[in-house]
N, C-alpha and C positions, 0 to 999 in steps of 0.2 A: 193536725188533729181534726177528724170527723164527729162529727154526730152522728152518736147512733139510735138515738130515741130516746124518750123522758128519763131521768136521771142516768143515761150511760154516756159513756161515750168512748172512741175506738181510737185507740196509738195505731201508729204508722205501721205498726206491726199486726194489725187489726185483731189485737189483743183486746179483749170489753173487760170493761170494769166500775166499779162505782164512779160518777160522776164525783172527783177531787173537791172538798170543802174545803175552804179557811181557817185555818188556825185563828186562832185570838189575837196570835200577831198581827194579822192582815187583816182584820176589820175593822171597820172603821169606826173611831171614838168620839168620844162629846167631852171639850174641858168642861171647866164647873161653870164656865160661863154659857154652855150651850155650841159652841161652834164645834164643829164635826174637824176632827185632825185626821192622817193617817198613820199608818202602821205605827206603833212603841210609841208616839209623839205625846198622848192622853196623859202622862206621869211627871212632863216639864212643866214647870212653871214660869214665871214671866223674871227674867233675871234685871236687874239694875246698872244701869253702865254709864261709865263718866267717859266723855269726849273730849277733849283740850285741842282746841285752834286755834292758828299764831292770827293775831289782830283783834281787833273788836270791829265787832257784827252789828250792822243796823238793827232799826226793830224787826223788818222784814226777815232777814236773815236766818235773825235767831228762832224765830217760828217756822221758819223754814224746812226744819228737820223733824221729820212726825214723830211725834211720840218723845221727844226732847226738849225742854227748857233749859234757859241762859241763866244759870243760877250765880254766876258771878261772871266780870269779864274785868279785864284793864287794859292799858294801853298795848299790851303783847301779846295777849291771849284773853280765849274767852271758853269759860268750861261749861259743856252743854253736860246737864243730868238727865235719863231716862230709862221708863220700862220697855223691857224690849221680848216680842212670846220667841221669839225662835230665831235662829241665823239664817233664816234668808230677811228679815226684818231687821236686823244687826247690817246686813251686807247691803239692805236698800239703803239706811240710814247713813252706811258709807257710801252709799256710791252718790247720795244727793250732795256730801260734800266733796266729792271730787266734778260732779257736774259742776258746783257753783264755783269751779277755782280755786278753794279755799285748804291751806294746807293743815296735814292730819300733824297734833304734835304727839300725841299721846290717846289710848282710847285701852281703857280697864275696867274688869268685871267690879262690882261695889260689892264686897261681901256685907251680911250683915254684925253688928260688933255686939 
């Protein structure tokens, strides 16, 4: 695709025509916190998710995982609770407990009751 002067521009076929705008879908939004999200993302909210891993966690550990606290733990397991805004935050949140060796026993959405 060429330009071809202020608002046009020419297909390969050097067909002109209005310069293509953005639907509403594709612009970009602000949650109510202010951060700018993309495309359909502005309408999610920040979901709740409980973690269960085999062992108990030092203190370090259990801080470890961002945006999650050790809301109980025992000798075999230790259940981390958090808010989590989106699945690639869900998938970081996994992937620091496979960096730290630590094995996954269980991880589910919290609805609420």
């Amino acid at each position: 695709m060429t330009v071809g002067g202020p608002g046009t521009y020419v297909r390969r076929l050097g067909v002109r025509g209005p310069s293509p705008t953005p639907s509403d879908d594709f612009r970009r939004k602000r949650t109510d916190d202010g951060r700018r999200v993309g495309p359909g993302a502005a309408h999610l909210a920040r979901t709740r998710y409980e973690i269960i891993l085999r062992g108990r966690l030092g203190p370090r550990l259990e801080t470890a995982i961002e945006g999650f606290e050790a809301v109980s733990s025992s000798a075999e397991t230790t259940r981390l609770v958090g808010w989590v805004t989106d699945q690639a935050a869900l998938q970081g949140a996994l992937r620091r407990v496979s960096d730290f060796g630590l094995e996954l026993v269980s991880i589910r959405e919290l609805t609420e009751c």
